[in-house]
C-alpha positions in Angstrom: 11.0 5.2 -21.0 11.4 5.3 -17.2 14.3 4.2 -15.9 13.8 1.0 -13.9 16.5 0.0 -11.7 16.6 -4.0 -10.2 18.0 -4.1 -6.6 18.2 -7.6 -6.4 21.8 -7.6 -4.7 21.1 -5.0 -2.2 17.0 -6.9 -1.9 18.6 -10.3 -1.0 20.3 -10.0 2.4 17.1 -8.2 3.8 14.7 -11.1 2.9 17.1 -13.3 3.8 17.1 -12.0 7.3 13.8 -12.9 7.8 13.2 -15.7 10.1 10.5 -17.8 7.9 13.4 -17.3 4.9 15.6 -20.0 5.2 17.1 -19.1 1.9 17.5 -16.4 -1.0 18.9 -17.0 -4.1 19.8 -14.7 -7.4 18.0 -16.1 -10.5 19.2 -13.5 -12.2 20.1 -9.5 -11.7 16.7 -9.0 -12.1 15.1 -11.8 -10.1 15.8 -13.6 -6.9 14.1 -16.7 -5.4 12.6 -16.8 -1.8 12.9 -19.9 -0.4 10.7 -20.2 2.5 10.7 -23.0 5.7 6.8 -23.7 5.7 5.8 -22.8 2.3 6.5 -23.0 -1.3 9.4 -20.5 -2.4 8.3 -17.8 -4.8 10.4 -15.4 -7.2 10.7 -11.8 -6.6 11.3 -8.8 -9.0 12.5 -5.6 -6.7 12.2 -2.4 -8.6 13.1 1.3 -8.0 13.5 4.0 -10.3 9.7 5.4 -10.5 7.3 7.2 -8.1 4.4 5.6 -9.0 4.6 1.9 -10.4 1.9 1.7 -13.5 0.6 -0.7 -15.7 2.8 0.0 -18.4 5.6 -0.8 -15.9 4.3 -3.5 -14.8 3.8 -5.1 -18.5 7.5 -3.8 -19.1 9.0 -5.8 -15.8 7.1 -8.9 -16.3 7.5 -9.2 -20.3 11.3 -9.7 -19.5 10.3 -12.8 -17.4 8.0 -14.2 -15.0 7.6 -13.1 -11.3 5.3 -14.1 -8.7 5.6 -10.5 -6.5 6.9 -7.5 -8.3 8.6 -5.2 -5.3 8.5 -1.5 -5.1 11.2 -1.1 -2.9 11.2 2.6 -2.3 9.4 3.8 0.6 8.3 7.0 -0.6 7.3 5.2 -3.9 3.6 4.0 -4.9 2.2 1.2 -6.9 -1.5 2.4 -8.5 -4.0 -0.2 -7.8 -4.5 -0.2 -11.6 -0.6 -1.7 -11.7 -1.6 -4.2 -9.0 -4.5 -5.2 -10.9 -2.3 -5.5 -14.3 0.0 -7.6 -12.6 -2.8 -10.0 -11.3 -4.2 -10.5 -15.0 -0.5 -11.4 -15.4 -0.2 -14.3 -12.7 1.9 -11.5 -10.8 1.0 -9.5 -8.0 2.7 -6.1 -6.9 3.8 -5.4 -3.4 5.4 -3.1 -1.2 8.1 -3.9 0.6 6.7 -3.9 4.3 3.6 -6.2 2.2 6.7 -8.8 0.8 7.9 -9.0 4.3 4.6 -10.0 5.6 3.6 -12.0 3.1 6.8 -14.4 3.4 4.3 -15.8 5.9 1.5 -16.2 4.3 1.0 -19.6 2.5 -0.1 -17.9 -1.0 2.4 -15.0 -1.9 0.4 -13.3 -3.8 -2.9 -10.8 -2.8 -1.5 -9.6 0.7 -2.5 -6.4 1.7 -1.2 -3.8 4.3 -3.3 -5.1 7.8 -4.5 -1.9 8.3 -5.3 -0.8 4.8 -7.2 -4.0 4.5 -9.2 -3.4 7.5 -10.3 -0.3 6.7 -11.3 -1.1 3.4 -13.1 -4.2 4.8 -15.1 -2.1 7.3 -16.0 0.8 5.1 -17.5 -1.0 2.8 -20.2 -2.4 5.1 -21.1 1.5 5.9 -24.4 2.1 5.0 -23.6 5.0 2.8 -20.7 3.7 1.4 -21.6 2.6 -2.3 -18.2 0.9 -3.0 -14.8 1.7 -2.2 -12.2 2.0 -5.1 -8.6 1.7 -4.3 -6.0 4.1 -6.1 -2.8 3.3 -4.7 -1.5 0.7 -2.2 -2.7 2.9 0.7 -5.5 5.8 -0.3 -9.0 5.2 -1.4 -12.0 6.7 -3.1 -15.7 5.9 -1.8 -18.3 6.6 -3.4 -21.5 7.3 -1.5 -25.1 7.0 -2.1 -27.6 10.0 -3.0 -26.3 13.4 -2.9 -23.4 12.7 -0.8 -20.0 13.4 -2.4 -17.4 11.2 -3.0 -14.6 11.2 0.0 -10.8 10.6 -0.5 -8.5 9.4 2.1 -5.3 8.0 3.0 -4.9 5.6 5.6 -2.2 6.1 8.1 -0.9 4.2 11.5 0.5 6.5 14.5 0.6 6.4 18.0 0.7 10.4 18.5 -0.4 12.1 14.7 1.4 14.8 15.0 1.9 17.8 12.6 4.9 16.1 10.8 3.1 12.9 10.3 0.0 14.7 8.7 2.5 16.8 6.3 4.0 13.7 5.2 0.3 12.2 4.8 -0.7 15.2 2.8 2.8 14.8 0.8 2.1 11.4 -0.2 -1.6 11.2 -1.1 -2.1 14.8 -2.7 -5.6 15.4 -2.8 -7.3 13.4 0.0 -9.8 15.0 2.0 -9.7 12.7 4.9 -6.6 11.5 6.8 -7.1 8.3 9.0 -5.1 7.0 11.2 -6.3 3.4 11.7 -4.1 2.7 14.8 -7.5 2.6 17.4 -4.9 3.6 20.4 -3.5 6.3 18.4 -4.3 10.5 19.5 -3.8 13.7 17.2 -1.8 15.9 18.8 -3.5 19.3 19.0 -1.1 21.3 16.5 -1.9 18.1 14.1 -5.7 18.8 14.2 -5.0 22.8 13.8 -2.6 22.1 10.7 -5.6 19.6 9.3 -8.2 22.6 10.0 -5.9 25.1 7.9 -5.0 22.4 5.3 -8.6 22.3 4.7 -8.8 18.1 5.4 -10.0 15.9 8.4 -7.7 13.8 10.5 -10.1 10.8 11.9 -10.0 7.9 13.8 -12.0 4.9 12.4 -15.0 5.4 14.9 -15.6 9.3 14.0 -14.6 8.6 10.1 -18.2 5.9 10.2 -20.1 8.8 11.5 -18.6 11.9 9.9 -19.7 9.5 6.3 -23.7 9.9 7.2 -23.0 13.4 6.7 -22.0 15.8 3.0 
C-alpha cells in the first residue's frame, strides 16, 4: 500500500495567505477547511507520498472521509486524469496545488483546470483533424486524429525563453510525448532548446505551428 502522507499542518499557512482566504481551519490531521471571503468554504485533503495520484488512491483518501478537493501537493508529482475522474464520481475533485490556489477564486471549487492546459485543450479540439483529445495527467494529452494520421502526445508547458533545461525537465515529466508546447504565445525556444528537441527525437511548438504541423503524419 503506498504510503500516503497528509500535510495538512504544513498546507494551512500557505492557503491561508491567500488574499480571498480569510480563514483556514484543521478538521482533522487529514482535512482542513477553507474558508473563503466571497464564497462558500470548501474542505481540502493535501496529500504527498506518491508520484502519480490514481484511482485506487483516490478511493483510499476519500473512503476515510469526505473532501471537496483532494491536493497533490508535490510539485514534481501527477494526478492521472483517470484519478480526477474517480474523484468526480465521488463528489470530489483532484487538484494541483497551483489549480487549489486558483480555484480559491472561483465560485464552485471543484473542476478548475490549469488556464493554459485548458486552453489548449479547448482549442485543439476544434482542429479539424483532431478526433478528440484524451487527457492523461493534469498536464499532457493524447489526440487522436482522423484517417491515417497517427495519434500525437504532448505536454503542455509555459516559458518565456524554452530553453534546454526547461525541455529536459518537460521530457522528465511526461516520458513519452512527442510534442512539447509551450503555450505561453510570447514565449521563444532558445536555439540549443530546438537542437536538444531535434536529438531527443520530439517537437517543441508554439500553439500557432502545433495547428499546422497536426494537418500533417
Amino acid at each position: 500500500m503506498t504510503d500516503i502522507r497528509y500535510l495538512t499542518d504544513w498546507f494551512i499557512p500557505k492557503i491561508s495567505d491567500h488574499q480571498e482566504v480569510t480563514r483556514a481551519n484543521r478538521i482533522s490531521d487529514r482535512r482542513l477547511l477553507v474558508q473563503r471571503r466571497y464564497s462558500s468554504p470548501f474542505t481540502v485533503a493535501p496529500v504527498s507520498g506518491m508520484e502519480y495520484l490514481t484511482p485506487p488512491l483516490v478511493d483510499e483518501v476519500l473512503d476515510e472521509s469526505a473532501a471537496d478537493v483532494i491536493c497533490l501537493v508535490p510539485r514534481d508529482s501527477h494526478y492521472l486524469w483517470t484519478a480526477r475522474e474517480r474523484a468526480r464520481e465521488r463528489g470530489s475533485d483532484v487538484q494541483t496545488m497551483s489549480e487549489v490556489f486558483w480555484t480559491v477564486t472561483e465560485e464552485d471549487p471543484q473542476g478548475f483546470l490549469n488556464k493554459n492546459v485548458a486552453y489548449a485543450r479547448r482549442v485543439l479540439i476544434q482542429h479539424s483533424h483532431v478526433r478528440s483529445v484524451e487527457m492523461i495527467c493534469e498536464a499532457s494529452m493524447r489526440l487522436l486524429r482522423g484517417g491515417s494520421l497517427p495519434h500525437v502526445r504532448l505536454s503542455v508547458e509555459y516559458e518565456y525563453e524554452f530553453s534546454v533545461e526547461a525541455l529536459v525537465k518537460a521530457l522528465e515529466r511526461h516520458p513519452g510525448v512527442n510534442v512539447v508546447l509551450n503555450s505561453n504565445p510570447n514565449g521563444k525556444p532558445t536555439g540549443a532548446a530546438l537542437r536538444h528537441a531535434e536529438h531527443a527525437g520530439v517537437r517543441l511548438l508554439d500553439m500557432s505551428s502545433l495547428m499546422g504541423a497536426l494537418n500533417r503524419p
